[in-house]
C-alpha positions in Angstrom: -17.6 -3.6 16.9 -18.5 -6.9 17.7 -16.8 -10.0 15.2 -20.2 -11.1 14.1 -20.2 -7.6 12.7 -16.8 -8.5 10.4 -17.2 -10.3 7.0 -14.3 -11.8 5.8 -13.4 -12.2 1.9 -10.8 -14.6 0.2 -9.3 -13.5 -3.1 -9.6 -16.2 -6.0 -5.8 -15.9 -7.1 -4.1 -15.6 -4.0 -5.7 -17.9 -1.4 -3.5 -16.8 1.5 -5.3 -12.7 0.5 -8.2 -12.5 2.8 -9.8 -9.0 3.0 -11.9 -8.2 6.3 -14.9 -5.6 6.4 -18.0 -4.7 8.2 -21.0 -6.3 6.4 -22.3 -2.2 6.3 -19.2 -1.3 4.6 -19.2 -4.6 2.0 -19.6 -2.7 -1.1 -16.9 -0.2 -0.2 -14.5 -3.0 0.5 -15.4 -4.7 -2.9 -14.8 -1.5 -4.7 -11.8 -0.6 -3.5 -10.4 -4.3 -3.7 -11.3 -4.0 -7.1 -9.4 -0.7 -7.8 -6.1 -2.2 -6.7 -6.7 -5.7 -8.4 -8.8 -5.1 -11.0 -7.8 -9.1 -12.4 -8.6 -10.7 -9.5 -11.9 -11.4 -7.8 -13.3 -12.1 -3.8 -15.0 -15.2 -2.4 -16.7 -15.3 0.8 -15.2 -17.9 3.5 -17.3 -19.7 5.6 -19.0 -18.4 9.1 -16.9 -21.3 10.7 -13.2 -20.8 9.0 -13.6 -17.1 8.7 -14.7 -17.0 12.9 -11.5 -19.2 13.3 -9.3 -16.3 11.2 -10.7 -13.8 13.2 -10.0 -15.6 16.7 -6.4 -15.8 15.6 -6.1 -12.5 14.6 -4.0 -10.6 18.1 -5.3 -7.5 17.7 -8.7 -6.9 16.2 -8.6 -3.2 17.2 -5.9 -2.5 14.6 -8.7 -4.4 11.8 -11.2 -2.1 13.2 -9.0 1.1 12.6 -8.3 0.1 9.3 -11.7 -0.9 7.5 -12.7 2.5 9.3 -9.7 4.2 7.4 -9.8 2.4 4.1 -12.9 0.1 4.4 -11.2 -3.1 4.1 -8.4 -4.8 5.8 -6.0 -6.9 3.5 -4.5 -10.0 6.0 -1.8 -11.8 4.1 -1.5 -15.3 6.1 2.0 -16.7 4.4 
């Protein structure tokens, strides 16, 4: 899966919550976001700062494995 393939999310209430999906899988990630947080709601980040996140990120493989297991991947950065 190429990165340009990954959308990533930042919740409203916690701004250190980003959640990471495949633009195909966007509504599955929203759902199920929503299911565990029902209070809380997702913004998107910016191409630029969300590219940056990504590059940053070790290991994009274990991202991939995980938005293929549970559509999303949650990437607490504090």
């Amino acid at each position: 899966m190429a990165d340009s393939d990954l959308i990533v999310l930042r919740s409203k209430t916690d701004p250190y919550l980003f959640i990471i999906t495949q633009r195909s899988r966007y509504r599955v990630a929203m759902d199920a976001f929503h299911a565990s947080d029902p209070n809380d709601s997702l913004i998107h980040v910016p191409p630029d700062r969300a590219q940056t996140l990504l590059r940053g990120m070790t290991d994009l493989s274990y991202v991939v494995d995980a938005i293929n297991a549970k559509g999303l991947y949650r990437y607490q950065t504090n």
